[in-house]
N, C-alpha and C positions, 0 to 999 in steps of 0.2 A: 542262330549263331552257334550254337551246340552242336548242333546237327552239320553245318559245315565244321567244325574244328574234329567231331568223330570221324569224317567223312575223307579229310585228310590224314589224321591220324591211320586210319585204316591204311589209306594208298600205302605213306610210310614204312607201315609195318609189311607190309605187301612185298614192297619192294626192295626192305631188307632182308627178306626171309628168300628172294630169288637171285638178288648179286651174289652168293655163293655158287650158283650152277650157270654161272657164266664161263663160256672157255674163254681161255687166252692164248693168243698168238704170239708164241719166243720166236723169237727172228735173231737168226747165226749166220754171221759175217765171216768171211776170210780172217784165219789168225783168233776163233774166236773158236771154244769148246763144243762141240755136241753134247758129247753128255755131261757139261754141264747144266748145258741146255735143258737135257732130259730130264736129270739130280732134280731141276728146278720145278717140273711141268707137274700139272697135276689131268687127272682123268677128264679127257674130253679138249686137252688143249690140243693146240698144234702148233708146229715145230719146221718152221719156212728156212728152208739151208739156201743161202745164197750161194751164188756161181762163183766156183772156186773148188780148191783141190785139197782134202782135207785128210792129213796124214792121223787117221785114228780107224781103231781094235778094237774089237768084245765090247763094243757098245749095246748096253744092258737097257732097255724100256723096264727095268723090274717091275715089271706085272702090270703097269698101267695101262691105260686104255689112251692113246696120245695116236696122233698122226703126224707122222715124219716126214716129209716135201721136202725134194731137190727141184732144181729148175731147170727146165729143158731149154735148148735156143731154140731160131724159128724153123730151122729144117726136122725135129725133133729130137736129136740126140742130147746128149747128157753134157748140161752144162755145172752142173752139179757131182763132182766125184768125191766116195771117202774112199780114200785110196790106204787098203787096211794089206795086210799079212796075204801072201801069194801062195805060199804052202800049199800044198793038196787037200791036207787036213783041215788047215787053217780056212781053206774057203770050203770045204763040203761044212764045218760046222757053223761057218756065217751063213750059208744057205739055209741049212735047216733052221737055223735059229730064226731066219726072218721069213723066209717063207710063209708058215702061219699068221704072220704079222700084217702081209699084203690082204687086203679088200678085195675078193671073185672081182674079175674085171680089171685090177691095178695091177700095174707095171711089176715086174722084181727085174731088176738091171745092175751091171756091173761094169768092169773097164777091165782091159789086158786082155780080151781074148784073142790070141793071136798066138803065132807059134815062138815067141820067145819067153809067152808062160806056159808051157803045156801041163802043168797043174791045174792052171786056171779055167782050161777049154776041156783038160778033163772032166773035171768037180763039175764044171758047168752044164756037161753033156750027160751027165751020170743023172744027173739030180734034175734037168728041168728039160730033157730031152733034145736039149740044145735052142739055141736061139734063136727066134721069131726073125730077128733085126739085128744085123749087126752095121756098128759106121766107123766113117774111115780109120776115126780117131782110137778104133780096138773095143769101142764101148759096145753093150749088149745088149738085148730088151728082151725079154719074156713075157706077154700078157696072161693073166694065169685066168682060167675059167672059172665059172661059177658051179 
């Protein structure tokens, strides 16, 4: 009986010592914050943005290690838009800031490129050599190499 009650005991302590290096998945609805979202998440979670149009800026991952998912429809464009600052400036420093944040292989994509941002289709063409993809909707895709 000892021997079953260490035996559990063990699992227990097992299995308390590993629900801390579990991720968790923040799921962001329309009308609902990103970086609160982010504020929230800790190293290793992920961050599901539902489809919708999300008017937010200088969204900060401060230093975490998180993965950030938009959602695509089924012909593949961007059903997931943060629709931030059009600036020249304002998107060459969104680029760079996320750039390093995409996975060799993963998408970096945006919306506007069309010639009634020509900031946008700038910054875009400056920094990522211009777009792999573009759809009807003005949206953009870059697949970045490893």
């Amino acid at each position: 009986m000892h021997r079953i009650a260490s035996v559990v005991a063990g699992l227990s302590l097992a299995f308390v010592g590993t629900s801390a290096t579990i991720a968790a998945t923040i799921n962001v609805n329309p009308g609902e914050s990103i970086q609160a979202a982010i504020n929230a998440s800790s190293n290793g979670d992920v961050i599901n943005i539902a489809a919708g149009t999300y008017n937010e800026y200088n969204l900060n991952p401060g230093g975490k290690a998180i993965t950030i998912q938009g959602t695509l429809n089924g012909d593949g464009s961007l059903a997931t838009t943060i629709d931030a600052n059009h600036d020249y400036d304002a998107v060459v420093a969104d680029l760079r800031a996320w750039r390093p944040k995409v996975k060799p292989g993963g998408v970096l994509a945006g919306h506007n490129y069309d010639a009634q941002w020509p900031d946008v289709v700038r910054a875009v063409d400056e920094l990522t050599g211009g777009p792999e993809q573009t759809f009807q909707d003005t949206s953009w895709a870059v697949r970045l190499t490893p």
